[in-house]
Phi, psi and omega in degrees: 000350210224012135259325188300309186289001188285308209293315189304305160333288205284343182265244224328356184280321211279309183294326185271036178221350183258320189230087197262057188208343160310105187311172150297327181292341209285301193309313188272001175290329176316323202273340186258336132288354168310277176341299190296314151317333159285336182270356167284345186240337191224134194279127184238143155301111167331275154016313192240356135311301193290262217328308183282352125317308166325299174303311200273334185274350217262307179323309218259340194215320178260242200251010173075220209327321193270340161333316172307306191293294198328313185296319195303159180266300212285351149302094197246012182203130161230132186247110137305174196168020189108194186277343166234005187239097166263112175238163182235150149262111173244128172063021160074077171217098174318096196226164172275103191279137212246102192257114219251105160274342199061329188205120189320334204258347161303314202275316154336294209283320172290352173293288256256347152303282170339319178261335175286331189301323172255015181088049191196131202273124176209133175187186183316291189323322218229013218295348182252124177216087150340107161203186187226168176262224195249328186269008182098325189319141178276122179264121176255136126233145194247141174213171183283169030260351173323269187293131184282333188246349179100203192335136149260127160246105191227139195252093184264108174283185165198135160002157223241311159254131204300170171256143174255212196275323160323303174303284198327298215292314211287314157318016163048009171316293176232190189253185174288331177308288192296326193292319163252014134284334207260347188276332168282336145256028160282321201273350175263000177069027155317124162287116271195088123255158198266105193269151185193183133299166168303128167068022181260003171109044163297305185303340205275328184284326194269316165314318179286324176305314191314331175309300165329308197311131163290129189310345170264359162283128195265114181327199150173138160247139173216114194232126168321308172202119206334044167264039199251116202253109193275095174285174158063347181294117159265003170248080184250125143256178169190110167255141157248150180305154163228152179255168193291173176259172207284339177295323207103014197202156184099354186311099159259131168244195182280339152341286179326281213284346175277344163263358164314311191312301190310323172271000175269345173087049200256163171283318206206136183231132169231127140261134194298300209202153205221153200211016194154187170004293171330309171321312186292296159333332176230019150269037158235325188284002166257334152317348197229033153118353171302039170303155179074044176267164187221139190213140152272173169195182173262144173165139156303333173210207189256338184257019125297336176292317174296296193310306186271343148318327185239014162295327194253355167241023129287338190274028204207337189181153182271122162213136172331150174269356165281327176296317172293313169309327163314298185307316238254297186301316203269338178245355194268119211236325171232173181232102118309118167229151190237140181215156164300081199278170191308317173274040184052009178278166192234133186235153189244128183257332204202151161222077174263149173278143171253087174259021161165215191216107198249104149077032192100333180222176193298144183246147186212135174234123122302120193270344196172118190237147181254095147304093180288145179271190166293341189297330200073358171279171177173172151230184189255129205222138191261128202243340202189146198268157188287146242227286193247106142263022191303316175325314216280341161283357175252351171248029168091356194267000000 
């Protein structure tokens, strides 16, 4: 069987390389008279017809082997580890899966589809690369001589349909209380970020806060790599980073576009997510009248958020360190930090205010704390009234 699909593969590849103007239905009606021609000479089961259509058009125009798992709605994570360590997140569960690449250089050819699909290079030279698929899921690859076991892949889908401020409350994420305070300062243009750990849904919160922003404002997104999905906005940009080229040259990062960003006239700038340098570049575009911009970053807590804000703006330029805490202070106005919990479930732990600059270091009013229980369980609970509301009286609230 597994030369007749070789064989089928290999003509139709050879016709779709003679006619590139074939739609998908065109192709797989090809793929599907192949197939009925070949069962005329070697007896194929209807069942293992259609599976083996699947298969050869899944070769030829997606992700092969991983297309069923892409598809699956219920799959919310696939870890490559090389050609024999596979794993799925199903039901926030982690389990190992037998994926037939057959060969490092099958998994090799699905890396370097992904990444030519977004203008993006991955090779010896080049072995760590960010990229995405079509549907926005965020893409890792790691490749050797980096990794010891071979090719790395790892693909964090998303929902099919976005999640909303309903989802979050009924997954006990937030409560309904904190969800319409945070939607009134999204409309009052508090500057706003969401601090977390890896995989704990900063990006899924901050798409969802984006929900708030009025429908007359003109966006700017600025992402390493394009998954920030901003709805119902018709004055959207959307940038993305570019990596250098096999020359060394074309580098645009997010440094470039957040000052780029600045000449576009935009109302509101959200960066997915900020890692280095960039950071001072985008406390100074919310210093510099962009209120209700929106940003994430990685920290353990909401004052780790801050330690490493100022932390990620040293690494770009030397400045006393009261001074970044000022910048830190004049642009920054809340923190939300989100975490993972032990049954895997994702909690907004905090809502704090930055409510000025005290005695050297950064001042905090916590607006809204997650109470643990003995359980290690808990809820999001209000602990304190918001300070500088001027924002929030000039737009009525």
């Amino acid at each position: 069987m597994t030369e007749i699909v070789s064989n089928i593969k290999y003509e139709v590849s050879q016709m779709l390389d003679n006619n590139m103007s074939l739609d998908e239905v065109q192709i797989i009606e090809i793929i599907k008279d192949r197939v009925f021609e070949k069962s005329k000479v070697v007896y194929i089961k209807a069942e293992e017809k259609s599976k083996i259509v699947e298969q050869i058009y899944n070769s030829l125009k997606k992700l092969d082997v991983l297309q069923p798992y892409i598809e699956d709605p219920e799959i919310s994570e696939i870890m490559i580890n090389g050609i024999e360590s596979c794993f799925i997140e199903k039901d926030m569960i982690i389990k190992k899966v037998d994926i037939n690449f057959e060969d490092e250089e099958k998994l090799e050819h699905i890396i370097q589809k992904i990444v030519s699909n977004v203008n993006r290079v991955v090779n010896e030279a080049n072995p760590i690369v960010d990229a995405r698929l079509e549907d926005g899921s965020r893409v890792s690859v790691v490749m050797p001589p980096i990794t010891l076991n071979g090719p790395i892949l790892t693909i964090r889908k998303f929902a099919k349909k976005g999640i909303t401020v309903e989802n979050l409350i009924k997954m006990n994420t937030i409560t309904e209380e904190s969800a319409s305070f945070l939607e009134k300062l999204v409309k009052a243009r508090y500057n706003i970020f969401i601090s977390g750990g890896t995989s704990s849904g900063k990006t899924t919160f901050l798409n969802t806060l984006s929900d708030f922003i009025p429908k007359d404002e003109r966006i700017i997104t600025i992402e390493d790599s394009a998954e920030l999905r901003i709805n119902g906005i018709d004055n959207l940009v959307r940038l993305e980073t570019r990596n250098k080229n096999i020359e060394g040259k074309g580098e645009i990062t997010i440094k470039d576009l957040i000052k780029t960003s600045l000449r576009m006239r935009p109302d509101r700038i959200i960066v997915g997510e900020v890692r280095g340098s960039e950071t001072l570049d985008m406390l100074q575009a919310m210093n510099t009248g962009h209120d209700g911009s929106l940003s994430t970053g990685h920290a353990n807590s909401t004052r780790d958020a801050l330690t490493r804000l100022e932390t990620m703006v040293l690494m770009g330029v030397e400045m006393p360190s009261v001074a970044i805490k000022q910048q830190i202070t004049s642009a920054i106005d809340i923190i939300i930090h989100i975490a993972k919990l032990k049954d895997k479930s994702r909690r907004v732990l905090e809502i704090s205010e930055i409510k000025g600059f005290e005695n050297g270091e950064i001042a905090l009013n916590k607006l809204y704390v997650y109470n643990f229980d003995k359980n290690g369980m808990g809820k999001l609970v209000k602990e304190g009234d918001l300070i500088n509301d001027f924002k929030m009286r000039m737009n009525g609230e």
